[in-house]
PDB file of N, H, CA, C and O in Angstrom:
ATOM      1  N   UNK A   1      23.691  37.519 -13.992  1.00  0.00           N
ATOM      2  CA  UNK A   1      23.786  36.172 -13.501  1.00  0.00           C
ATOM      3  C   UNK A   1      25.123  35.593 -13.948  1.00  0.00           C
ATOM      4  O   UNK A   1      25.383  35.770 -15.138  1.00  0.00           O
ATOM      5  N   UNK A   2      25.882  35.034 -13.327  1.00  0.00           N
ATOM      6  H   UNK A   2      25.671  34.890 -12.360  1.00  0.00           H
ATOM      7  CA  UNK A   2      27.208  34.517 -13.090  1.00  0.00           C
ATOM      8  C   UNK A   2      27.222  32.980 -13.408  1.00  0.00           C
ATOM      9  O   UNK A   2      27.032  32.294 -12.404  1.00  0.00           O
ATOM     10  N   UNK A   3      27.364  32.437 -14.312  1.00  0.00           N
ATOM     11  H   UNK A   3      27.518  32.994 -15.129  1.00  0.00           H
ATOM     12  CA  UNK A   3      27.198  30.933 -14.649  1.00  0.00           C
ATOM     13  C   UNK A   3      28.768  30.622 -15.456  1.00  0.00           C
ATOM     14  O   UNK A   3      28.886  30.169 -16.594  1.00  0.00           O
ATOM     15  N   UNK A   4      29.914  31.009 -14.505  1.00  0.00           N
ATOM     16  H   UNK A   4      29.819  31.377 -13.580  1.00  0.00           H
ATOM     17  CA  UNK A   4      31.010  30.750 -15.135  1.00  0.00           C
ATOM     18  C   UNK A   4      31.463  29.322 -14.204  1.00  0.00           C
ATOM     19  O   UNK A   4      32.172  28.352 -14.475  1.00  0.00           O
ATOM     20  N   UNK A   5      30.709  29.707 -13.034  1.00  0.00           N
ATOM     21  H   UNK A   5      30.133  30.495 -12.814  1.00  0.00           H
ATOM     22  CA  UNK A   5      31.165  28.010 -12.544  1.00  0.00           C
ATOM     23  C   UNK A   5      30.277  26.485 -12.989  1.00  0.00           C
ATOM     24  O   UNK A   5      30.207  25.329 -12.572  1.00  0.00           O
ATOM     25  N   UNK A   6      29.863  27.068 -13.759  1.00  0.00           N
ATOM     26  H   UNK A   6      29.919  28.008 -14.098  1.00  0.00           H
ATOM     27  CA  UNK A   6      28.651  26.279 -14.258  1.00  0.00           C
ATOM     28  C   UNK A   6      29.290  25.070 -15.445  1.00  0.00           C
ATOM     29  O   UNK A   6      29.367  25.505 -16.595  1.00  0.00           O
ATOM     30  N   UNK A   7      29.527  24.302 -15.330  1.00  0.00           N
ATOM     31  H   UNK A   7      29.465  23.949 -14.396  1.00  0.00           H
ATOM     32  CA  UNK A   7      29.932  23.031 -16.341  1.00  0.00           C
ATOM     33  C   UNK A   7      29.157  23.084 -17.763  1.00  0.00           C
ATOM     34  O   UNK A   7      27.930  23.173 -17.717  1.00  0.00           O
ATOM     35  N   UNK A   8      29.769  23.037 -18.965  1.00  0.00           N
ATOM     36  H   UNK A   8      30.766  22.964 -19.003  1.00  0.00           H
ATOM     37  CA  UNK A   8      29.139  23.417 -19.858  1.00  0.00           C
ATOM     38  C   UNK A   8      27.893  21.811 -20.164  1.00  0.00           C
ATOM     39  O   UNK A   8      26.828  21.788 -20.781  1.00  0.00           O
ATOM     40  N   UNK A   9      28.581  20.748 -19.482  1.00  0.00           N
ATOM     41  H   UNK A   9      29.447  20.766 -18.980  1.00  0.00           H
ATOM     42  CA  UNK A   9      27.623  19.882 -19.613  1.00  0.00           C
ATOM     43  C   UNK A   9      26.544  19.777 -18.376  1.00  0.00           C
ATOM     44  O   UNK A   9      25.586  19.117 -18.778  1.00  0.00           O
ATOM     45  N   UNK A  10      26.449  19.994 -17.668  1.00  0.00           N
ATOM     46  H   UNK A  10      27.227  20.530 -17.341  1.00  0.00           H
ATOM     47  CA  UNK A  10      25.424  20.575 -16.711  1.00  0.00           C
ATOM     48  C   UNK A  10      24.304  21.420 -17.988  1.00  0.00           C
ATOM     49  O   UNK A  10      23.437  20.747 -18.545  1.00  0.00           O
ATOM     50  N   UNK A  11      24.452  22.675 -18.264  1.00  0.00           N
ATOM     51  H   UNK A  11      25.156  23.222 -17.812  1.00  0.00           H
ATOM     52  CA  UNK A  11      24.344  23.382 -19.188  1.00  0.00           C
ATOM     53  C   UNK A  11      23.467  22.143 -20.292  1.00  0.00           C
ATOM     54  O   UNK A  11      22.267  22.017 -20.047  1.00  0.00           O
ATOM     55  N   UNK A  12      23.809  21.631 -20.974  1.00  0.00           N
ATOM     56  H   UNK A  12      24.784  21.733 -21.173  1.00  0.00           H
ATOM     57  CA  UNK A  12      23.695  20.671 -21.963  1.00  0.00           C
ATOM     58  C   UNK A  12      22.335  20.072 -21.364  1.00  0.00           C
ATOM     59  O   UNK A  12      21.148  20.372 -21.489  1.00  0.00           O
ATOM     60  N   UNK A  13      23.103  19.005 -20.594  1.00  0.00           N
ATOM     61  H   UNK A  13      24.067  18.761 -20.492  1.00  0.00           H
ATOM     62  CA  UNK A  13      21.524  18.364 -19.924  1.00  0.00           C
ATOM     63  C   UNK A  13      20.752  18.791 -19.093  1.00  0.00           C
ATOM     64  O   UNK A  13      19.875  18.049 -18.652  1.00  0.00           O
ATOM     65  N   UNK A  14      20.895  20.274 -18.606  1.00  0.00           N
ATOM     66  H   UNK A  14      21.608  20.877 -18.964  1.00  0.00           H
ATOM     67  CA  UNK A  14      19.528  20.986 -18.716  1.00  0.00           C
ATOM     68  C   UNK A  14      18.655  21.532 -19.780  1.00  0.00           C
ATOM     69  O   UNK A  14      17.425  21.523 -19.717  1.00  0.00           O
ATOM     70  N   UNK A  15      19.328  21.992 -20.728  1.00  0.00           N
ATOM     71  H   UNK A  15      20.327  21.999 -20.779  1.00  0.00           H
ATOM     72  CA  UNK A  15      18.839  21.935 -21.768  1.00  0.00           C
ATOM     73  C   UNK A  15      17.837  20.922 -22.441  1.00  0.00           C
ATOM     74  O   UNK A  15      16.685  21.215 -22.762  1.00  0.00           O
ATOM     75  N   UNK A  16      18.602  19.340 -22.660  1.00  0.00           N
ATOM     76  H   UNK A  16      19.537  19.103 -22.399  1.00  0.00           H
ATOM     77  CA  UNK A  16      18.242  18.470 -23.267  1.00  0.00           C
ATOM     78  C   UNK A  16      16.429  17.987 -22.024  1.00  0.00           C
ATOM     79  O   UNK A  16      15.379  17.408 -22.298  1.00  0.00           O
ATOM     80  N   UNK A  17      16.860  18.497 -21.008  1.00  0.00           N
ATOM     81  H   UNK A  17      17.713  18.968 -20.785  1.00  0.00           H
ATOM     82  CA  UNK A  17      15.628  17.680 -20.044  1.00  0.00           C
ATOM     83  C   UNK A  17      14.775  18.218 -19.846  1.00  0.00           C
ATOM     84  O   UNK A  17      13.803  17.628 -19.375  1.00  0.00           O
ATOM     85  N   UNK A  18      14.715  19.952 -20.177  1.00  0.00           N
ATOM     86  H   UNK A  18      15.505  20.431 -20.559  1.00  0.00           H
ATOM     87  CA  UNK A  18      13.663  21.414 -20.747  1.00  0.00           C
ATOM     88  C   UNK A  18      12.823  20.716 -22.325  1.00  0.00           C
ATOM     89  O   UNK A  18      11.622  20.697 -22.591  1.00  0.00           O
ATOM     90  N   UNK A  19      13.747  20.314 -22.964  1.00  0.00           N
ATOM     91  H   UNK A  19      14.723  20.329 -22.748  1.00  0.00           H
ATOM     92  CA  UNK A  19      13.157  19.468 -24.189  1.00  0.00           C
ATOM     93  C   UNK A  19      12.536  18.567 -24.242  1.00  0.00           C
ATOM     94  O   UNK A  19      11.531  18.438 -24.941  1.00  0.00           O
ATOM     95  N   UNK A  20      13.170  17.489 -23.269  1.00  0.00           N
ATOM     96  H   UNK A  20      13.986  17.593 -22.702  1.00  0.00           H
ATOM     97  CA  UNK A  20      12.054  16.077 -22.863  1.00  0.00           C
ATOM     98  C   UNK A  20      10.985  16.450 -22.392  1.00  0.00           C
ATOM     99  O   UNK A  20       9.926  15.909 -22.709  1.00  0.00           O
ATOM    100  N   UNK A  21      11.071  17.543 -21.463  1.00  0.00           N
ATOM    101  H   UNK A  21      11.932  17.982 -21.206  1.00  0.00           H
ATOM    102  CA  UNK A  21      10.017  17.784 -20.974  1.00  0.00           C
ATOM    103  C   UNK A  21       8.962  18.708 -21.558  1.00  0.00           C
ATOM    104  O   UNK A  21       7.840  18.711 -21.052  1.00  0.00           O
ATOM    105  N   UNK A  22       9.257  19.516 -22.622  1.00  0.00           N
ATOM    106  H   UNK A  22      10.168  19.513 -23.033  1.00  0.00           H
ATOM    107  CA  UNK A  22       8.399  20.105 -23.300  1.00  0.00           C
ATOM    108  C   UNK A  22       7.563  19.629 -24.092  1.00  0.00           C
ATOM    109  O   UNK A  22       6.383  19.947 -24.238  1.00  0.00           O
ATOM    110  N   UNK A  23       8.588  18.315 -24.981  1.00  0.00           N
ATOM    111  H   UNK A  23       9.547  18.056 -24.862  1.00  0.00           H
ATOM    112  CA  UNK A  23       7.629  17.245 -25.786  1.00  0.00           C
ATOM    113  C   UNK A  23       6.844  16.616 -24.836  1.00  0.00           C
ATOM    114  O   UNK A  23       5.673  16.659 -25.216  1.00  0.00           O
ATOM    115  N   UNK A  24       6.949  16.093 -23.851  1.00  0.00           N
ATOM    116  H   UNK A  24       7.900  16.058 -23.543  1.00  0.00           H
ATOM    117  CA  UNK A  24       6.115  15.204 -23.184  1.00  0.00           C
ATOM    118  C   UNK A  24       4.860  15.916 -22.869  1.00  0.00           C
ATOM    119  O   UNK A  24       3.801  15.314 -22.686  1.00  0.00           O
ATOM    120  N   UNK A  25       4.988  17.274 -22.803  1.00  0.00           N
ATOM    121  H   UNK A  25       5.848  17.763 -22.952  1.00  0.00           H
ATOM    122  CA  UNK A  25       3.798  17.955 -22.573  1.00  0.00           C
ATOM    123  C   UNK A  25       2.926  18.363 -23.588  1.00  0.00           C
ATOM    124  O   UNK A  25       1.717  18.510 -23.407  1.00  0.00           O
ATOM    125  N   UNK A  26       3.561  18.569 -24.761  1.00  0.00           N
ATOM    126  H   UNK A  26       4.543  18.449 -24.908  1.00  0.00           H
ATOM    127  CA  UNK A  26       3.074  18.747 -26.332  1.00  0.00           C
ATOM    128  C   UNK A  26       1.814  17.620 -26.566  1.00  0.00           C
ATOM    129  O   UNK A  26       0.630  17.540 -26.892  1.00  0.00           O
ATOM    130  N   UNK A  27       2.893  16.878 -26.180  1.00  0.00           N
ATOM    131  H   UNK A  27       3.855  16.942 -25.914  1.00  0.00           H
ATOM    132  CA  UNK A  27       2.166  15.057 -26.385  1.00  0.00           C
ATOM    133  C   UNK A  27       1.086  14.911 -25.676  1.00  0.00           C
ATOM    134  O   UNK A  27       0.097  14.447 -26.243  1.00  0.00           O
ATOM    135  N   UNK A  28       1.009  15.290 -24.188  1.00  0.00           N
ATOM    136  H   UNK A  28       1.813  15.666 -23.727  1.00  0.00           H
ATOM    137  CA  UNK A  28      -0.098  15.164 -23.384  1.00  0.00           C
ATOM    138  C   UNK A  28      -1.361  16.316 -23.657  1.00  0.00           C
ATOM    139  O   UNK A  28      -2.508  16.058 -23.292  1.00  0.00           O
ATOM    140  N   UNK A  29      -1.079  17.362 -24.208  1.00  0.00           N
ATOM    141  H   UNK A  29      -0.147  17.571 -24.504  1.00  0.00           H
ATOM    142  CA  UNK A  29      -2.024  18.188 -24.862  1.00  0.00           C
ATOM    143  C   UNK A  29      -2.554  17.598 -25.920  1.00  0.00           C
ATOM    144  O   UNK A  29      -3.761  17.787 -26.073  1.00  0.00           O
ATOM    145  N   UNK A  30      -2.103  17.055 -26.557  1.00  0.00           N
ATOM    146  H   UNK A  30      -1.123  16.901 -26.433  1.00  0.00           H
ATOM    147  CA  UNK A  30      -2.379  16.395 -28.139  1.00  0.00           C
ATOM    148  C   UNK A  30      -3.356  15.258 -27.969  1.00  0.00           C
ATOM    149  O   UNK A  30      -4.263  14.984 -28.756  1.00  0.00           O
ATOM    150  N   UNK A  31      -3.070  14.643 -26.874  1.00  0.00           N
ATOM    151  H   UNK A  31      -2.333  14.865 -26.235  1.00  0.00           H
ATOM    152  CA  UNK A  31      -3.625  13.608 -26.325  1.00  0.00           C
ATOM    153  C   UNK A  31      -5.324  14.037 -25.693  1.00  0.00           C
ATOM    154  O   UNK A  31      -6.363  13.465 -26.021  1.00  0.00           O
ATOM    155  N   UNK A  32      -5.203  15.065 -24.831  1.00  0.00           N
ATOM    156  H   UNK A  32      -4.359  15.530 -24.564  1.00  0.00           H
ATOM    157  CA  UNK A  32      -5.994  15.406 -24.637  1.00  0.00           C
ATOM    158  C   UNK A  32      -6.801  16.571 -25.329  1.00  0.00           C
ATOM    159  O   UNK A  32      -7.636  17.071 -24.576  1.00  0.00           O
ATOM    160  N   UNK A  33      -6.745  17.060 -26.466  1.00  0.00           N
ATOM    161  H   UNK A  33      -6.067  16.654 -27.078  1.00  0.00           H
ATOM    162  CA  UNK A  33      -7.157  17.178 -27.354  1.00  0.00           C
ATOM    163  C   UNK A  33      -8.006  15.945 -28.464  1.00  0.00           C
ATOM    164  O   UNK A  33      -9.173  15.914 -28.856  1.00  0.00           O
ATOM    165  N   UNK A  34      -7.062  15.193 -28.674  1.00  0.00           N
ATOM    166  H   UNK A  34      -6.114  15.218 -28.355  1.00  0.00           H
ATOM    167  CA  UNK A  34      -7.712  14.304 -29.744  1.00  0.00           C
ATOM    168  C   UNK A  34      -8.941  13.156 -28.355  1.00  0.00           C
ATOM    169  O   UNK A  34      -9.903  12.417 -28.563  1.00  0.00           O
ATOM    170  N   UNK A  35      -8.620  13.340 -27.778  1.00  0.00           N
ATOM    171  H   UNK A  35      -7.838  13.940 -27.609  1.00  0.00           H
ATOM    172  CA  UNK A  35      -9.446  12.528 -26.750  1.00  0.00           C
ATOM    173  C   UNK A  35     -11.065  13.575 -26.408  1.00  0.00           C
ATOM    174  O   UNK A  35     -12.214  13.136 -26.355  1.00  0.00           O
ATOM    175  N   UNK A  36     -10.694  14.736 -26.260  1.00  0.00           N
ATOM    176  H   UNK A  36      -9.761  15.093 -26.303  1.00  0.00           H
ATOM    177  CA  UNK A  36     -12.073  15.778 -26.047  1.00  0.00           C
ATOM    178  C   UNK A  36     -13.061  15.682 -27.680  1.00  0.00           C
ATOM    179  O   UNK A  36     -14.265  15.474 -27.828  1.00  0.00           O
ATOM    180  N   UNK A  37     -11.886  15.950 -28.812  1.00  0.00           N
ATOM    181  H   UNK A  37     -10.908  16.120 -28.692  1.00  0.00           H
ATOM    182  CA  UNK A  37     -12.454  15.849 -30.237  1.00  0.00           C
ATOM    183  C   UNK A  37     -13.327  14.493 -30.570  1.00  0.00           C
ATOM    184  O   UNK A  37     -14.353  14.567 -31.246  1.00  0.00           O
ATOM    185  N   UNK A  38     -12.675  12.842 -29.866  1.00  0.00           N
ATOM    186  H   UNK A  38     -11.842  12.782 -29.317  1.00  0.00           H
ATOM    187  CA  UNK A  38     -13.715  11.887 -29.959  1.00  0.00           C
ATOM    188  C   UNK A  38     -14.626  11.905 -29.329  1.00  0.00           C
ATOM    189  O   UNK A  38     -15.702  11.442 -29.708  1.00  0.00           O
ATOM    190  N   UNK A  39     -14.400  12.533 -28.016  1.00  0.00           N
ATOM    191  H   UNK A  39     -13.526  12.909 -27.708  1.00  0.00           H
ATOM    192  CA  UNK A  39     -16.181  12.733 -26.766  1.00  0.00           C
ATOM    193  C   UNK A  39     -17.112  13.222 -27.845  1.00  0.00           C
ATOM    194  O   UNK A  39     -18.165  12.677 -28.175  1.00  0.00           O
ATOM    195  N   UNK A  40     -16.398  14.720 -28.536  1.00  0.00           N
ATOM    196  H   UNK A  40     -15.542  15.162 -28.268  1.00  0.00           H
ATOM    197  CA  UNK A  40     -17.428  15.431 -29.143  1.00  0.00           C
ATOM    198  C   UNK A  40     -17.931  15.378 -30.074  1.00  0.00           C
ATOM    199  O   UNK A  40     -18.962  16.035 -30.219  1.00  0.00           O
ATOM    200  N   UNK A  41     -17.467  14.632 -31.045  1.00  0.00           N
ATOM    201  H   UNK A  41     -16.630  14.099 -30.928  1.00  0.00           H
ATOM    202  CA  UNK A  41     -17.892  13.366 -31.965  1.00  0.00           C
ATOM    203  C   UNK A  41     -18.710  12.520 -31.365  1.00  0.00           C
ATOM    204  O   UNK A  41     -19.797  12.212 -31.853  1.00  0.00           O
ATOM    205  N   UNK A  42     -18.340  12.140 -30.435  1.00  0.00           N
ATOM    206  H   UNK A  42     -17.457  12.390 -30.039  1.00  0.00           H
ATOM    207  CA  UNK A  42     -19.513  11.030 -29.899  1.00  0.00           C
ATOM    208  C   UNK A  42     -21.103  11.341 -29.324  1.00  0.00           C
ATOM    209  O   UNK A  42     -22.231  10.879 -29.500  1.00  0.00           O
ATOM    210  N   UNK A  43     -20.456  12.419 -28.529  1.00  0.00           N
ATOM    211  H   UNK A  43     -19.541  12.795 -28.386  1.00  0.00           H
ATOM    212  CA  UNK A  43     -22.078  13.330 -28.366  1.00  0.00           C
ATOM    213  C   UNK A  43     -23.161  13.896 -29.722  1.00  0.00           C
ATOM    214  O   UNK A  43     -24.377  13.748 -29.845  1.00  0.00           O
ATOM    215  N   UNK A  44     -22.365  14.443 -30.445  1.00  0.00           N
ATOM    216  H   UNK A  44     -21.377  14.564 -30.346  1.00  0.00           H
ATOM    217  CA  UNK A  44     -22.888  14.647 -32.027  1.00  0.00           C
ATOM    218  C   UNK A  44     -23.622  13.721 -32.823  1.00  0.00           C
ATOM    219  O   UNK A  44     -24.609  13.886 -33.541  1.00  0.00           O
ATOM    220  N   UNK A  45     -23.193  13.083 -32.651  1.00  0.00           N
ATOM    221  H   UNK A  45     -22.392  12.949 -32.068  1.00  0.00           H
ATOM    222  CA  UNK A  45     -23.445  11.421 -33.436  1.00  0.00           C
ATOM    223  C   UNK A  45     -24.673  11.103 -32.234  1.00  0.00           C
ATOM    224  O   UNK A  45     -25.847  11.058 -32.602  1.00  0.00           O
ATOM    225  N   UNK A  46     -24.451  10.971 -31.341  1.00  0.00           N
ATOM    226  H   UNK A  46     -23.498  11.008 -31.041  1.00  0.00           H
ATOM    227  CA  UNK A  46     -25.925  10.353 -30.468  1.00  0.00           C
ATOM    228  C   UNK A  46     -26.751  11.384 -30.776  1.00  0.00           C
ATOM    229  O   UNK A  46     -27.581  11.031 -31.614  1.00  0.00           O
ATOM    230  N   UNK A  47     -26.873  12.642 -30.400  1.00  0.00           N
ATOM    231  H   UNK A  47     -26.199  12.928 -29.720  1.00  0.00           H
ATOM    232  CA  UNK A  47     -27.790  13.608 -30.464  1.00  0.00           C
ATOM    233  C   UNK A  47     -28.352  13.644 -31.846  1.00  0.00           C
ATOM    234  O   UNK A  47     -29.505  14.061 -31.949  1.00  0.00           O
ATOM    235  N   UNK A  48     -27.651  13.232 -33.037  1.00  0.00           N
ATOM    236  H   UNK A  48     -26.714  12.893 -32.953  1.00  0.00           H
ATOM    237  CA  UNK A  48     -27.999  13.359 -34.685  1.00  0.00           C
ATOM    238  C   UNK A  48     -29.098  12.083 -34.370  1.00  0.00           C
ATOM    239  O   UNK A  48     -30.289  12.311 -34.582  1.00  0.00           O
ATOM    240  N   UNK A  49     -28.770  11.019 -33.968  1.00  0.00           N
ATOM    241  H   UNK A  49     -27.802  10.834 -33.796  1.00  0.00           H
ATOM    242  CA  UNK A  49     -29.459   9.566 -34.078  1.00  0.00           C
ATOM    243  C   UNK A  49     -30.892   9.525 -33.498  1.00  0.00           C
ATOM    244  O   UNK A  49     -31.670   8.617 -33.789  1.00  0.00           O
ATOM    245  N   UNK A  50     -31.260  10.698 -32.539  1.00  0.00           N
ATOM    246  H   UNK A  50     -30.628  11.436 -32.303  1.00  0.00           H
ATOM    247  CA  UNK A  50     -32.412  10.833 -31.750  1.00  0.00           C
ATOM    248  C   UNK A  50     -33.229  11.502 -32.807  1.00  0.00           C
ATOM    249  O   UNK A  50     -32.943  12.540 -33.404  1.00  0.00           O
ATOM    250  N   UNK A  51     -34.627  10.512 -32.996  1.00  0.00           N
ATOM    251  H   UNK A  51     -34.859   9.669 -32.511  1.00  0.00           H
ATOM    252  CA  UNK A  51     -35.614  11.364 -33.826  1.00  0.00           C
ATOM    253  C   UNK A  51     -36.082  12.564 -33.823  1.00  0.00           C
ATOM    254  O   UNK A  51     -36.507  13.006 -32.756  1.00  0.00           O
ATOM    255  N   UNK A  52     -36.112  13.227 -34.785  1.00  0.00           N
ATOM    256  H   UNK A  52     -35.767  12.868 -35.652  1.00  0.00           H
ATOM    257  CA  UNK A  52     -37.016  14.612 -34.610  1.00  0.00           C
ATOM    258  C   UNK A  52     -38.140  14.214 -34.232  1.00  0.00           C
ATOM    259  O   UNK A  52     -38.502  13.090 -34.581  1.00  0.00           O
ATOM    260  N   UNK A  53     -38.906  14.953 -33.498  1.00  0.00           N
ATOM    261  H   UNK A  53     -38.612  15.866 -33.215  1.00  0.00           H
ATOM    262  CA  UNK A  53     -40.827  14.570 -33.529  1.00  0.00           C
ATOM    263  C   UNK A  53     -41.595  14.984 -35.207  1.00  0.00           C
ATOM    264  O   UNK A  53     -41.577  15.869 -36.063  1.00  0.00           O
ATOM    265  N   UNK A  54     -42.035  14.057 -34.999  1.00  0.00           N
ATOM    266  H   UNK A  54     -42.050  13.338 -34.304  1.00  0.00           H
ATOM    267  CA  UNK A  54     -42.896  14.622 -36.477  1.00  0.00           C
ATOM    268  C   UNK A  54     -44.314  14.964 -35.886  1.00  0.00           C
ATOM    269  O   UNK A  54     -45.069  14.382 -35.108  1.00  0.00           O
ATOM    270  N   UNK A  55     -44.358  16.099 -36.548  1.00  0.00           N
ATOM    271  H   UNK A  55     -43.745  16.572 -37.180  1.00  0.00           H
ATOM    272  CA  UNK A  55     -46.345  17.084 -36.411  1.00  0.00           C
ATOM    273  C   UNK A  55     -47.298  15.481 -37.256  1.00  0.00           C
ATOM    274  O   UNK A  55     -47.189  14.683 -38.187  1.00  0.00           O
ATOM    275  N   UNK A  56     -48.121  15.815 -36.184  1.00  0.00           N
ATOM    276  H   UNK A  56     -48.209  16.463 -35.428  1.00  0.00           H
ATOM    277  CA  UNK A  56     -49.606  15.203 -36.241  1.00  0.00           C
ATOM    278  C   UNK A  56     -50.007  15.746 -37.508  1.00  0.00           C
ATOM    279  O   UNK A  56     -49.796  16.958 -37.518  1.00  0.00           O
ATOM    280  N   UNK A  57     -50.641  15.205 -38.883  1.00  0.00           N
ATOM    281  H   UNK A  57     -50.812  14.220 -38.875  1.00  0.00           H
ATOM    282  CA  UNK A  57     -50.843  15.536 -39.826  1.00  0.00           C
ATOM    283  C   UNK A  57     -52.396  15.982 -39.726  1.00  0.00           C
ATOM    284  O   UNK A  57     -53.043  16.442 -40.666  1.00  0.00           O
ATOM    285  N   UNK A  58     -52.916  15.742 -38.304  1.00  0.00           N
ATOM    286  H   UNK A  58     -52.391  15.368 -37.540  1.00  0.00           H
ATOM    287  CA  UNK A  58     -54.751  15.883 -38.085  1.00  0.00           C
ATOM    288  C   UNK A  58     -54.675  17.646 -37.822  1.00  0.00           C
ATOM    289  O   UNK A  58     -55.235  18.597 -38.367  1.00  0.00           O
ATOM    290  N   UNK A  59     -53.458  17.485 -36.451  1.00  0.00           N
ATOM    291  H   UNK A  59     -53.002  16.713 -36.009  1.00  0.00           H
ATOM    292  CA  UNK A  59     -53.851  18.520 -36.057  1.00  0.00           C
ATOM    293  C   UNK A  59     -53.558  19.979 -36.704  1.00  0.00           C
ATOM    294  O   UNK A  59     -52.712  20.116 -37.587  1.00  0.00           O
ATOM    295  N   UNK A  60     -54.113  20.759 -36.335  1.00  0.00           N
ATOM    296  H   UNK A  60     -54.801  20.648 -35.618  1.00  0.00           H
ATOM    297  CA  UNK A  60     -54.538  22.423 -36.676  1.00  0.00           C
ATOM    298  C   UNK A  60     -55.521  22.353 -38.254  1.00  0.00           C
ATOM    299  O   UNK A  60     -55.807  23.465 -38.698  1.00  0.00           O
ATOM    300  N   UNK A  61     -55.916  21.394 -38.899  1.00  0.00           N
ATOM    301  H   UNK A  61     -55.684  20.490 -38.538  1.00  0.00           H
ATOM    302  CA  UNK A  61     -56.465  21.733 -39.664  1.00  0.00           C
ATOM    303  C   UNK A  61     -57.946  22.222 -39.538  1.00  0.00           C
ATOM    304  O   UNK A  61     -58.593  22.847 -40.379  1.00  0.00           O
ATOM    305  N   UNK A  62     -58.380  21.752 -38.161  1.00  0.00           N
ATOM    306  H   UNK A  62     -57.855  21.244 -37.478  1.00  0.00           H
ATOM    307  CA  UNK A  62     -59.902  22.366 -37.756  1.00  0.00           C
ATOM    308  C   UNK A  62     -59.674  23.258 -36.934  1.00  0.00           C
ATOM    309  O   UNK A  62     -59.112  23.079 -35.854  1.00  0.00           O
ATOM    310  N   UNK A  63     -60.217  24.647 -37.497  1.00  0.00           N
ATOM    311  H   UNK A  63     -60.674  24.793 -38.374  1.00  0.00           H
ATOM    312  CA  UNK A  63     -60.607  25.559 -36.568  1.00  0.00           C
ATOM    313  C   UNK A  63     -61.856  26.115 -36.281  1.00  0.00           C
ATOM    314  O   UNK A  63     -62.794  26.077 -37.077  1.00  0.00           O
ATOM    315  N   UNK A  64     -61.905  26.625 -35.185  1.00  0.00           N
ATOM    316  H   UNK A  64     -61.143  26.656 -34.538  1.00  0.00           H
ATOM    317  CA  UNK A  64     -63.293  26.334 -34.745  1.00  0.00           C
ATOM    318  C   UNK A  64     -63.053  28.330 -34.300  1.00  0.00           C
ATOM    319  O   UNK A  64     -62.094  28.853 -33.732  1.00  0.00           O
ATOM    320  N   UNK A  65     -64.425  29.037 -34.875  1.00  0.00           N
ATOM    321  H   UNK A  65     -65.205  28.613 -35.336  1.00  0.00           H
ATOM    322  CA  UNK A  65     -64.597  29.869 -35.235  1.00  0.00           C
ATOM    323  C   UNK A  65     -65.801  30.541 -34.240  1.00  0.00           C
ATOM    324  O   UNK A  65     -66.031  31.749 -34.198  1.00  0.00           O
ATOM    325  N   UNK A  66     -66.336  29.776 -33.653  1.00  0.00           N
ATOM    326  H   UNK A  66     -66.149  28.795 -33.688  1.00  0.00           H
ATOM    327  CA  UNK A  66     -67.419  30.150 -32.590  1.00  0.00           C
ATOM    328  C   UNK A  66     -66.860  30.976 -31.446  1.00  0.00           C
ATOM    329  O   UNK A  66     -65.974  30.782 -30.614  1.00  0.00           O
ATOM    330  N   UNK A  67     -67.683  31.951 -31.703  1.00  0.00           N
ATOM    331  H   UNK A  67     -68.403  32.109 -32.379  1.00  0.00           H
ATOM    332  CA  UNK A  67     -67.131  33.008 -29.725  1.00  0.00           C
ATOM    333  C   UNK A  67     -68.265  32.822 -29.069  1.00  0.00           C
ATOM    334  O   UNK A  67     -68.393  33.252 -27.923  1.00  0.00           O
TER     335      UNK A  67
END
């Protein structure tokens, strides 16, 4: 590849706008990361808050033995 007609500042601010644009995407992962991590926190936390059932303390203690 032949990039002798190529301006070394051309060069430069492609560079620099490969960079803007890499952070901006870093950022938007991060974002959507810490945004999935509060959903799933939030689902956790509701599902913890829902009572267990508690066993009937009557039942199974009579068994019935007749055939």
């Amino acid at each position: 590849m032949d990039i002798s007609g190529v301006s070394p500042e051309l060069l430069v601010r492609a560079t620099l706008q490969q960079r803007d644009t890499q952070a901006h995407l870093e950022a938007q992962v991060g974002l959507l990361k810490d945004a999935h991590e509060t959903q799933s926190n939030a689902i956790m936390s509701l599902i913890a808050s829902v009572p267990a059932p508690q066993p009937d303390g009557s039942l199974g203690n009579n068994v019935d033995l007749m055939i």
